[in-house]
SESEKOL-121518 format. One record per residue: residue in three letters; y, z, x of N, C-alpha, C in turn. Coordinates in steps of 0.2 Angstrom, whole numbers, plus 5000, padded with zeros to 4 digits. Example, Ala and Ser with C-alpha at 12.3 -4.5 7.8 and 13.67 -1.06 7.14 Angstrom:
# SESEKOL-121518
ALA497250395066497850395062498450395066;SER498950355064499550365068500050395064;
This chain:
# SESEKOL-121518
UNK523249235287522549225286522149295286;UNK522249345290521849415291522149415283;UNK522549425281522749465274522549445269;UNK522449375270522049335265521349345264;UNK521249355271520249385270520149445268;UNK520549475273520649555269520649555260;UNK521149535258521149525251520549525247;UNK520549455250519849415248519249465248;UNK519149495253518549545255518549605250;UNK519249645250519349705244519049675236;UNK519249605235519149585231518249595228;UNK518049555232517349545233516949605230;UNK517249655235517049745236517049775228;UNK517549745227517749785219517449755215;UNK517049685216516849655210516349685210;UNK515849685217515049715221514949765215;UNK515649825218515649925214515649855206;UNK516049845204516149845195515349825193;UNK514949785197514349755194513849815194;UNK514049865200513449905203513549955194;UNK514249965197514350015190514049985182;UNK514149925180513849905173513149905175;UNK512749885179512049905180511749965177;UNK512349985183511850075181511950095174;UNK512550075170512650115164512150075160;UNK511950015160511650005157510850015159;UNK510850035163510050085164510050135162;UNK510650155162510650255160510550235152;UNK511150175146510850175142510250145138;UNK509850135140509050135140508650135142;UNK508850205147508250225148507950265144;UNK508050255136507750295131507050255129;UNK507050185133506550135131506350115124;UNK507050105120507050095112507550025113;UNK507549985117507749925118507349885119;UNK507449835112506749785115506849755118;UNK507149705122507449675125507449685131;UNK507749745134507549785141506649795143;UNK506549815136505849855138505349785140;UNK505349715135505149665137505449625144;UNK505849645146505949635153505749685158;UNK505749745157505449795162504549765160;UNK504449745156503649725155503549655159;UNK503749615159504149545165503949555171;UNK504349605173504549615181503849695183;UNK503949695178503249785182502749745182;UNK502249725175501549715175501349655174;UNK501949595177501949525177501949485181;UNK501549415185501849375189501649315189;UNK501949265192501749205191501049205192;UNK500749145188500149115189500049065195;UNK499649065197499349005201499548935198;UNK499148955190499048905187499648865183;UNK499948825184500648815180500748815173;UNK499848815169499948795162500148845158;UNK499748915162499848985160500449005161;UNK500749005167501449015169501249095170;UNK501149135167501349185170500449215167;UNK500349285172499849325169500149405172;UNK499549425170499649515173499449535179;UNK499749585182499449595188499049635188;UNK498249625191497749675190498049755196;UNK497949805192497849855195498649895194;UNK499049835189499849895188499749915182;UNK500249965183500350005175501150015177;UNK501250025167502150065168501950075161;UNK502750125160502750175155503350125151;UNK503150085144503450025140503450055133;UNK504150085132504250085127503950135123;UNK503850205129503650265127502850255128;UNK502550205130501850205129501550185136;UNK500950205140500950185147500350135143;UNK500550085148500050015148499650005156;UNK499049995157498850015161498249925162;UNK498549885167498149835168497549865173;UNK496849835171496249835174496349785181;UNK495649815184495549755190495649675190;UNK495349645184495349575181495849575178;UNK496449595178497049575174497249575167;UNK496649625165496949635158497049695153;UNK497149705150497349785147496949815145;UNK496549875150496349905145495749945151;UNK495249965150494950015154494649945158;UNK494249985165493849925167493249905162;UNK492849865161492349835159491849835160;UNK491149845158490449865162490349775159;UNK490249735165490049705165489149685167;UNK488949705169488249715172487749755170;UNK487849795164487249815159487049775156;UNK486149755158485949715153485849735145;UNK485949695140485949705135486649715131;UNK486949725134487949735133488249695128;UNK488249685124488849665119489549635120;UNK489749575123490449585127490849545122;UNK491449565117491849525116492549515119;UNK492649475119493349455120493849445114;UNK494549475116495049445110495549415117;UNK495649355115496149305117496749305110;UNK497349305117498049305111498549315117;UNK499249345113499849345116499949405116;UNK500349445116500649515115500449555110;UNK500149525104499749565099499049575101;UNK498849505105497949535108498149595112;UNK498649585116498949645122498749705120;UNK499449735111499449785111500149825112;UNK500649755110501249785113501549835110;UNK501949905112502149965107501449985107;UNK501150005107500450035105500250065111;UNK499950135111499350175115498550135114;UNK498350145120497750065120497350105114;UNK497350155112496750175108496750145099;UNK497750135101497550105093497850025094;UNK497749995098497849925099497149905095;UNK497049845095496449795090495849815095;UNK496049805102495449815106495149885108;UNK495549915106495449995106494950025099;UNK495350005094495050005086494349975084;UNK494349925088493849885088493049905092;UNK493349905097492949945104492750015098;UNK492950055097492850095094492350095088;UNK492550065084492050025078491549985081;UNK491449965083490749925086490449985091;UNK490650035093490050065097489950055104;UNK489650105108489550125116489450055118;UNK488850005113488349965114488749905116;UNK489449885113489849825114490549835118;UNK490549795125491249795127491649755127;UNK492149775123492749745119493449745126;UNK493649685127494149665131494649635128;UNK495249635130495749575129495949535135;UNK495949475134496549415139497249435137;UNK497549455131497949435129498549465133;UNK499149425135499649405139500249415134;UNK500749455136501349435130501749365130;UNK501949335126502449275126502049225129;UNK501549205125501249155126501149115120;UNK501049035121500749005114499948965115;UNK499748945111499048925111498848895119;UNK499048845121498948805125498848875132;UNK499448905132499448965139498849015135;UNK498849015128498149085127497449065130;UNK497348995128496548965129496648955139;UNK497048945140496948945147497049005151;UNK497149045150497149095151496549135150;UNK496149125144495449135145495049095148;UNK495249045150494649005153494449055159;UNK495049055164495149075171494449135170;UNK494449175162493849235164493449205161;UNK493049135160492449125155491849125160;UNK491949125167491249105172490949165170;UNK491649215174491449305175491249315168;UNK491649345164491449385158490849355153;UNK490849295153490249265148490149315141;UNK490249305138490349345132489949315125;UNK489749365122489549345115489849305109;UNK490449335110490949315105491649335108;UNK492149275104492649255108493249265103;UNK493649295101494049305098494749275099;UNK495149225095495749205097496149235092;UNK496649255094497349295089497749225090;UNK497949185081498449115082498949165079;UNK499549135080499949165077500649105074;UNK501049075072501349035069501949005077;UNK501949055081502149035087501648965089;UNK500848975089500548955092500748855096;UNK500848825092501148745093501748765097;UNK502148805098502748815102502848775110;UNK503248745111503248735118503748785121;UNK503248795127503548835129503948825138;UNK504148855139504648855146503948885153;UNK503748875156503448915160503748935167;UNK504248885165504648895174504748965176;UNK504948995182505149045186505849055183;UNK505649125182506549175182506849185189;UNK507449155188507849185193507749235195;UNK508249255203508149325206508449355203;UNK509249365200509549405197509149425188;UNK508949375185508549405178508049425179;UNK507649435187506949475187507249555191;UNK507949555193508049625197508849665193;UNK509049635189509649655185509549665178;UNK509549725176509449725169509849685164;UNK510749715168511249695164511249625163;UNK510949565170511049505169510649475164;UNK509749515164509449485160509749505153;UNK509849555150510349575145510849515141;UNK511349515147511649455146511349385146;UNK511049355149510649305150510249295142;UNK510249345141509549365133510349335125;UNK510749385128511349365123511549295122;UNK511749285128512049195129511649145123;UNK510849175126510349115122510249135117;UNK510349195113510449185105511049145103;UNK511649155107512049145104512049065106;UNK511849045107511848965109511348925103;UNK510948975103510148955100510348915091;UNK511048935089511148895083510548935078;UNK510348985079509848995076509748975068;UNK509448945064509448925058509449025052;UNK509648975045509549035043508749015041;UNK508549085033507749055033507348995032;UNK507948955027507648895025507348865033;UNK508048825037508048805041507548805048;UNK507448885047506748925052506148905049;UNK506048895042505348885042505348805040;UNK505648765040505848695040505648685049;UNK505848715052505748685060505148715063;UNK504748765060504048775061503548735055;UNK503648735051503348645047503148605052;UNK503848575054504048525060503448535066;UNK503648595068503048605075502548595073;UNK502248615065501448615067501248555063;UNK501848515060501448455057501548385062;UNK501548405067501648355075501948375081;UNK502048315086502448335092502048365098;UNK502548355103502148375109501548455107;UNK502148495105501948565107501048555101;UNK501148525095500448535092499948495095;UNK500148435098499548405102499448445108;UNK499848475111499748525117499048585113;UNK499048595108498848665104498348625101;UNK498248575100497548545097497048535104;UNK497348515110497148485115496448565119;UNK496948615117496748685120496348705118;UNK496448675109495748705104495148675107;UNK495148605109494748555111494348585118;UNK494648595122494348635128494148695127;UNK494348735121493948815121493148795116;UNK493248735114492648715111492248695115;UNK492248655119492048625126491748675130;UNK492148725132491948795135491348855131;UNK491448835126491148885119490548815121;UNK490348765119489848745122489448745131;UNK489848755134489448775142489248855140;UNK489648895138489148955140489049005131;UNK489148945124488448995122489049035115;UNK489449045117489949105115489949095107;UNK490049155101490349125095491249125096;UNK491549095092492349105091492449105084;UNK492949165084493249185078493949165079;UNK494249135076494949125074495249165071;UNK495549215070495849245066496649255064;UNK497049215061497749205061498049285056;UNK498749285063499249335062499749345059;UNK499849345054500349345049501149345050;UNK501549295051502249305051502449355048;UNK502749415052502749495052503249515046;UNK503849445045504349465044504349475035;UNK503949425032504049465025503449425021;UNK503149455018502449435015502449425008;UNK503049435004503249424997503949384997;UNK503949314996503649294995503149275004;UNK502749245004502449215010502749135014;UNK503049135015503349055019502849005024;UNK502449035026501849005033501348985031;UNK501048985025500448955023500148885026;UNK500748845028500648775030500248795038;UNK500548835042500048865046499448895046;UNK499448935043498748955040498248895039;UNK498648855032498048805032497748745037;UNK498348745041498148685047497748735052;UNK497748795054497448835059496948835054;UNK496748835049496048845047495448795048;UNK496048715046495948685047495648655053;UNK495848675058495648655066495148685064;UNK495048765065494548795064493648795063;UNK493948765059493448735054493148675056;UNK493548615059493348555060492848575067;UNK493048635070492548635077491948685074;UNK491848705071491348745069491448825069;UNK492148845070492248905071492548955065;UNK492149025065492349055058493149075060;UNK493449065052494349085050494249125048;UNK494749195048494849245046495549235044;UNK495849265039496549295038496249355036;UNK496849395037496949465034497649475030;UNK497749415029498549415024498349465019;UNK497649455014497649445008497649535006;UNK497449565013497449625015498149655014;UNK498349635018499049655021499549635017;UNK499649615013499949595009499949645003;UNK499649695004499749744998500149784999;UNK500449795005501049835007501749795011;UNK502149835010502849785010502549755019;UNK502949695023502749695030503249745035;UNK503749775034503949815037503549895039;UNK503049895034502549945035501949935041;UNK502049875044501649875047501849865055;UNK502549855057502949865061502949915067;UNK502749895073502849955077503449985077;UNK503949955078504549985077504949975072;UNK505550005070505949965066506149915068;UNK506449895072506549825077506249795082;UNK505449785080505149755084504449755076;UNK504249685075503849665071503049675074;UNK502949675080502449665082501949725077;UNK501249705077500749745074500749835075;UNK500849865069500749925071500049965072;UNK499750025072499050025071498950015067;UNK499150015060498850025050498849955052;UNK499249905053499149825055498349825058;UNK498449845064497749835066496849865063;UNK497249915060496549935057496349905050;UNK496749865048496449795044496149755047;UNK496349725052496049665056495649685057;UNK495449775060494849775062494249775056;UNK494549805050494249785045493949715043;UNK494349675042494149605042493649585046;UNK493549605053493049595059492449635059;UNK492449685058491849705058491249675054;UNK491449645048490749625046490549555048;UNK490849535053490549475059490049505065;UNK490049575065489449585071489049625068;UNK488649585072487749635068487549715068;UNK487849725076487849795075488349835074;UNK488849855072489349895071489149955070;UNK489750015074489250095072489850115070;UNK489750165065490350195062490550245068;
């Protein structure tokens, strides 16, 4: 029995060293922060944590910062990205952009994310905020701005859709080992690709049709729109819609059917729709990529949008 525990124990030990060992090399190899994968789990676990609220599932935690993907991200006191906020000057101009990882600003220096760009082109006089959380869908965006509508009261209210938006999403809690192991969320990440059956293009864009011409996840994302209009009437606010162009290729265009149904929502509450496809689409979409391997908006992406926006505020200053 001693020899058997013994055994057993050595065993154990060697397995402990062999984990300890793939950990680390897997942190030695990326720690160049050019994996998007890793860099969207150190973003998880550094400047992330549950919500209170279950709907949201997760927000930012006010007062962290970390260095993601070569670029430091830096959460405010209110939990969101970007300098603190004068709220208390009368006459102040306050907008908001509500969104996922695009309103964020993911890959980008704040100065050239939307809210940086923008903030910029509107002038001293308007303070430009974002809500925006990464890995969220409509239902987690508008709620997520609610939690700030008392405090912030804002003029105008900006929502980034993006073709995600109708998605159901998971809110539940990550295990201990995918919030403290690189290699397992790694692993954990590969498994669900390889499970995921992922369609090719037909198939992908046949199964976002499907989400956004029904089902839970669209009633969830109409219900959302319903309550941001609701809230748009208690305190006053304009709402711009402005839909985010599926990144991955713009010739031909496959999403239109989201487009038009987002317009359509839009529209039936009173709220002005913006696309900036018709923009962006002048240039291949890979031009507009933060990274090679990561579709998210780069700044030339963002400084169309801000284009697009600008001629919705009265005062804008060059």
């Amino acid at each position: 029995m001693k020899r058997l525990l013994s055994g057993t124990g050595l065993v154990l030990f060697g397995l402990l060293l062999a984990c300890a060992a793939v950990e680390g090399l897997v942190r030695v190899a990326t720690s160049s922060q050019q994996n998007y994968l890793i860099e969207m789990w150190r973003y998880a676990t550094l400047l992330k944590r549950n919500s209170a609220d279950p709907v949201i599932g997760h927000e930012h935690i006010p007062g962290a910062s970390a260095l993601l993907q070569g670029v430091k991200v830096s959460i405010n006191s209110l939990g969101m990205r970007g300098p603190e906020p004068d709220l208390s000057t009368v006459g102040r101009h306050k907008v908001v952009i509500a969104g996922d990882s695009t309103a964020m600003g993911w890959g980008l220096p704040e100065d050239a994310t939307l809210r940086g760009q923008l903030a910029r082109r509107l002038g001293s006089g308007t303070e430009v905020m974002t809500t925006g959380v990464g890995n969220m869908n409509m239902t987690q965006i508008v709620a997520n701005w609610l939690r700030y509508a008392d405090t912030v009261r804002p003029d105008t209210v900006i929502v980034l859709a993006t073709a995600r938006a109708p998605a159901v999403q998971d809110t539940g809690q990550a295990g201990w080992l995918v919030r403290h192991s690189q290699a397992y969320a790694l692993l954990v990440s590969f498994i669900e690709i390889a499970l995921s059956n992922t369609p090719g293009q037909a198939g992908l864009i046949a199964s976002y049709e499907k989400m956004w011409a029904g089902g839970s996840g669209r009633a969830a994302m109409d219900a959302a729109l319903d309550r941001l209009k609701a809230d748009q009437a208690k305190h006053g606010y304009r709402v711009l819609v402005m839909m985010i162009p599926e990144p991955h290729s713009f010739e031909p265009y496959k999403f239109d059917f989201a487009t038009n149904i987002m317009r359509a929502e839009s529209e039936k509450r009173g709220w002005t729709f913006l696309d900036p496809l018709p923009t962006l689409r002048k240039e291949p979409a890979e031009s507009y990529w933060v990274a090679n391997n990561d579709v998210h908006p780069n700044a030339k992406a963002f400084q169309v949008m801000t284009d697009v926006l600008k001629p919705y505020f009265l005062r804008p200053q060059e």
